[in-house]
N, C-alpha and C positions, 0 to 999 in steps of 0.2 A: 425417539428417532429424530436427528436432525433435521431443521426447515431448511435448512441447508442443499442434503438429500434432492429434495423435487428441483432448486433450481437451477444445479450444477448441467444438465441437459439444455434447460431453456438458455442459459450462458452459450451453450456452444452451438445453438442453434442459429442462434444469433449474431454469433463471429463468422457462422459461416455465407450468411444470409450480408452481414456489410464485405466478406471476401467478396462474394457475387455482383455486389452491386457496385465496388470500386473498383472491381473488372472491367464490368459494365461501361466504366466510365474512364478506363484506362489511368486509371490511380493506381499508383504502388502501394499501401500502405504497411504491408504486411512483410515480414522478413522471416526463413522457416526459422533461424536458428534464436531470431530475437521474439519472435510468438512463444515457439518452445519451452523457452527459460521462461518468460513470463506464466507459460502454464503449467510449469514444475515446481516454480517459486509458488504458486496459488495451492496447488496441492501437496507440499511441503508445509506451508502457512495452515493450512487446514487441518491436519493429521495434528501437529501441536497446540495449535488453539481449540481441538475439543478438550485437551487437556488443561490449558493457560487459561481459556474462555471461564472453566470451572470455577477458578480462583477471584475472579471478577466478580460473576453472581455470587459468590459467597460472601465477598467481603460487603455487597452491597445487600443482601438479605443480612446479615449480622446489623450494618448501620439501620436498616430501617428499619428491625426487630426493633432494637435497644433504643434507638433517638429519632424514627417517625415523626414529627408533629401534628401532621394531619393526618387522618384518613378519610380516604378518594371512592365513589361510588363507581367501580369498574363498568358498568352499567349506562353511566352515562361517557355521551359522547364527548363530553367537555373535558373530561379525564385526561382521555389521550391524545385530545388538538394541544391540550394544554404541555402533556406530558412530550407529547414532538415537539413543539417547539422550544423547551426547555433543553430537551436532550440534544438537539442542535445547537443550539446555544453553547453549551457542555461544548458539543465539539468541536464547535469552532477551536475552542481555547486549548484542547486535544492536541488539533491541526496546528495549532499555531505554535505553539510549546514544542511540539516534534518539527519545526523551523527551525527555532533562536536557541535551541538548550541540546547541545551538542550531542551529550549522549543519550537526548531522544530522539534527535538526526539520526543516531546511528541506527534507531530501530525502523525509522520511517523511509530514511534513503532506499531502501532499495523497491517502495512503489516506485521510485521516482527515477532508476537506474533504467531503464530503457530507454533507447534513442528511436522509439517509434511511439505511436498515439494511435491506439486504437482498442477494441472492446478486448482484445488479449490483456491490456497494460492492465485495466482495471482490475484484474483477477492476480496480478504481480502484486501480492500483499506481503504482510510482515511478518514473522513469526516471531515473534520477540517486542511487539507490543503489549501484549498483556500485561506485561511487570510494573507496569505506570499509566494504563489509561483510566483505571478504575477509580484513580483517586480525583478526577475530574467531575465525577458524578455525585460524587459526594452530599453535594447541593441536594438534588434530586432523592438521594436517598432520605437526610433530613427532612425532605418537603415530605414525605413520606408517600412519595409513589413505589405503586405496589409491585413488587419483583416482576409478575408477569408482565406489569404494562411495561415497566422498562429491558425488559430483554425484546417485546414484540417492537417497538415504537425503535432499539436500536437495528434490528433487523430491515425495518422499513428504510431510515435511517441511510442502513447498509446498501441496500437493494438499488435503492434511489440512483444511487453514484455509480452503478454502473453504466447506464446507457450515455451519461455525459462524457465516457472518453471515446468519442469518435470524431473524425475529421471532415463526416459527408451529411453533416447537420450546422447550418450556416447560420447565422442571430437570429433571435426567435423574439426583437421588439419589444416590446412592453414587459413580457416575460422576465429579461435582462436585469431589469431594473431590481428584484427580487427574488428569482431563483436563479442557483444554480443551473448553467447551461452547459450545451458542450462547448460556446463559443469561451464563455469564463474560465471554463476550467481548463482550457487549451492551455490558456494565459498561464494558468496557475502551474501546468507539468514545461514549457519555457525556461531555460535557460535566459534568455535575452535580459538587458540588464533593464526594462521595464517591468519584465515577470518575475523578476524574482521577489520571492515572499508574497504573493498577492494571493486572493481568492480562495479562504481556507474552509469557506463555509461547506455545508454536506449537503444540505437542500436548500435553504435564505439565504444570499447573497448580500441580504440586511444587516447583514453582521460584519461583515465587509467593508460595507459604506457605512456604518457607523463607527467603524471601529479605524479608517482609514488604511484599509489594505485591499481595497480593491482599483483593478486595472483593467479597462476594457481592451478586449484585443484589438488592434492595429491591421487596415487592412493591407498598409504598405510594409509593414514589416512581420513576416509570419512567424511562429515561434519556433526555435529549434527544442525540439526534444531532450532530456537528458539530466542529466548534474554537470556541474563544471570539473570535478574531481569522478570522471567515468568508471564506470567498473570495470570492464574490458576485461568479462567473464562470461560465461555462459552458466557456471555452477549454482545452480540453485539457493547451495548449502551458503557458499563461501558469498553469496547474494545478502544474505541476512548478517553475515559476520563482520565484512570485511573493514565497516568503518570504528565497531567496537576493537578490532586489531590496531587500528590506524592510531585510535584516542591513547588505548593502553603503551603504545609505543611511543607517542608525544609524550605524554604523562613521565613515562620512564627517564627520559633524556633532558628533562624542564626540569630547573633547580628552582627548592625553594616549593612548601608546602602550601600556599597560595595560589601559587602559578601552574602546581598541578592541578590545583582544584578547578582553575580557570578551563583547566582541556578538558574536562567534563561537564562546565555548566555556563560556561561561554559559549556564544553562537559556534557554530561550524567553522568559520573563516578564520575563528580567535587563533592567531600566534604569539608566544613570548616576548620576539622581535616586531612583530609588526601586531601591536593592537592597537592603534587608533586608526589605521591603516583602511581605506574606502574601499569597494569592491574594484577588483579590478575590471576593468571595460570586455564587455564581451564580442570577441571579432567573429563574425559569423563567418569571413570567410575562411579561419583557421580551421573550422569544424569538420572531424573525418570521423563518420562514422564507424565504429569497432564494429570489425569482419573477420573471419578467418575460412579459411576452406570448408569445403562443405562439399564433399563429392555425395554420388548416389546411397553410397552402401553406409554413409554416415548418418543420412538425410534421413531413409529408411530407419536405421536403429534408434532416431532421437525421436522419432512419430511413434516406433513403436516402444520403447519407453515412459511416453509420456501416456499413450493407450493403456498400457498395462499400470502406470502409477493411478492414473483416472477412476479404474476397475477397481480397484483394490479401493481407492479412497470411495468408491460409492459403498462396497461391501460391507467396509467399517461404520461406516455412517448408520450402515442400516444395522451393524449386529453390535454395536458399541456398549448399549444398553446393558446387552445382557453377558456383558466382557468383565472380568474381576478388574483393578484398576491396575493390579501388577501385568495383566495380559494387554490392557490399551497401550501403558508404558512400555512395553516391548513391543508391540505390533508399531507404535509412533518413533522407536528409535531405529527401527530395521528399515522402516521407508526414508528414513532420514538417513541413513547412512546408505543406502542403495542410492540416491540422487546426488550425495557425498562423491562417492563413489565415479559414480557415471560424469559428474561435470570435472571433475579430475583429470579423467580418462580424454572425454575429448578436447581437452589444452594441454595431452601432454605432450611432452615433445618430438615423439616418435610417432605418435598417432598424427599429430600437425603435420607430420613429417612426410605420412604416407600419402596424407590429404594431399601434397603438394603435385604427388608423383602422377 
């Protein structure tokens, strides 16, 4: 059974508890349609990474079968301080690689596709990282830590980063200097042309400042949420797609087998016309946030959508075990085409249409 399972509750426990308290304090943070997608995107993410997730531990019980060099007394405590902070380490360079290396952009962008900050966003994960973060740990596998402490230590890992994306937790001092906060990692989900690339650590911020990509937030300038190439979606599905469409359509139209190689493993920004080309300057005051209508009877069917994909995703989590792998594959491609489906529906243009009336 997934550890997953128990904390999908305490997640929305918790979203509901900073609703209350940004209430509280007459803070906007929350928006229903851009919450929503966030928590369609996380349970979309989820349904395929039991699957994708598989392929990871596998390939990393294979390396540390065959080319282990140590072995680790699971027993002692020194294991897995050591084996954490290794595995942060690791992901720093995860984090960072899904920055500069275009179509690992395309699988990370869309944590990073919301134009809001808050404990929804963190749960706006990827489904389509699995295909390349495994080869990251590699290191770890060779050192020869043991599958179970590396699957517990990335959970931890995992678990960690959530409570850092919130807005109603201000510098935490000394802290700063060495963990991840939610003031750093504000910085780090920022558009502004300070934030960008900065702050890729998971839990040490030590990796940051030595690695010279950390940027402490600014209190005269706040960060605007977002990418600078928006989604200006709600679909869940087409959330996880839209930038590997975007590469393969550059690719197509770049002459010259080089230069396509370039729109797959050149930074994000890389053009054929413009590669030495600087970022361009970010005007905050250009920034409008993507909206679209949202009457009652739309509001209602995307809460309860995302209710009824919740359900189902707790179900599977708990009966997954005892699923043949041909029934998890199809139980993971019907929820995936049902959220398909549903973020289709409300951008289309008759639906937009009716919202208008």
């Amino acid at each position: 059974m997934s550890p997953i399972l128990y904390f999908i509750p305490f997640f929305f426990i918790l979203i509901a508890l900073e609703m209350w308290v940004a209430h509280r304090r007459g803070l906007q943070l929350y928006r229903l349609q851009d919450t929503v997608t966030s928590l369609n995107i996380g349970i979309v993410s989820q349904f395929v990474n039991t699957l994708g997730g598989i392929i990871s531990v596998a390939m990393y019980a294979v390396l540390v079968d065959r080319f282990g060099a140590f072995t680790w007394d699971v027993s002692n405590p020194l294991c897995w301080i050591t084996a954490l902070v290794l595995y942060d380490f690791c992901y720093y360079w995860v984090h960072r690689a899904g920055h500069e290396i275009n179509i690992l952009w395309a699988a990370h962008v869309v944590h990073h596709s919301s134009e809001e900050f808050n404990l929804s966003t963190a749960l706006r994960q990827s489904s389509t990282g699995f295909y390349f973060r495994w080869v990251f740990y590699i290191p770890l596998a060779l050192l020869g830590i043991p599958v179970k402490v590396f699957v517990v230590v990335g959970l931890i890992d995992l678990i960690y980063q959530y409570w850092v994306h919130t807005q109603l937790i201000g510098r935490l001092g000394f802290l700063e200097k060495f963990l991840v906060t939610p003031s750093n990692h504000r910085v780090h989900h920022g558009q502004n042309d300070y934030c960008i690339d900065k702050n890729y650590g998971g839990i040490f911020s030590l990796w940051d400042r030595l690695f010279g990509t950390y940027a402490d937030e600014r209190p005269d300038e706040k960060p605007i949420y977002g990418v600078r190439k928006p989604l200006h979606s709600w679909n869940p599905v087409w959330g996880n797609l839209h930038h590997y469409v975007a590469i393969f359509r550059q690719a197509r139209t770049t002459v010259g087998w080089r230069q396509k190689l370039m729109c797959f493993f050149a930074g994000p920004g890389w053009t054929p016309t413009l590669q030495d080309a600087p970022l361009a300057t970010f005007a905050r005051e250009d920034f409008v946030r993507f909206s679209t209508p949202s009457p009652r009877w739309m509001r209602v069917g995307a809460i309860v959508a995302t209710v009824l994909g919740t359900g189902l995703l707790l179900y599977f989590l708990k009966v997954q075990s005892q699923l043949a792998f041909s029934q998890r594959i199809s139980f993971c491609a019907a929820m995936v085409l049902f959220y398909l489906a549903l973020g289709w529906a409300w951008l289309h243009p008759r639906v937009l249409a009716a919202a208008h009336e």
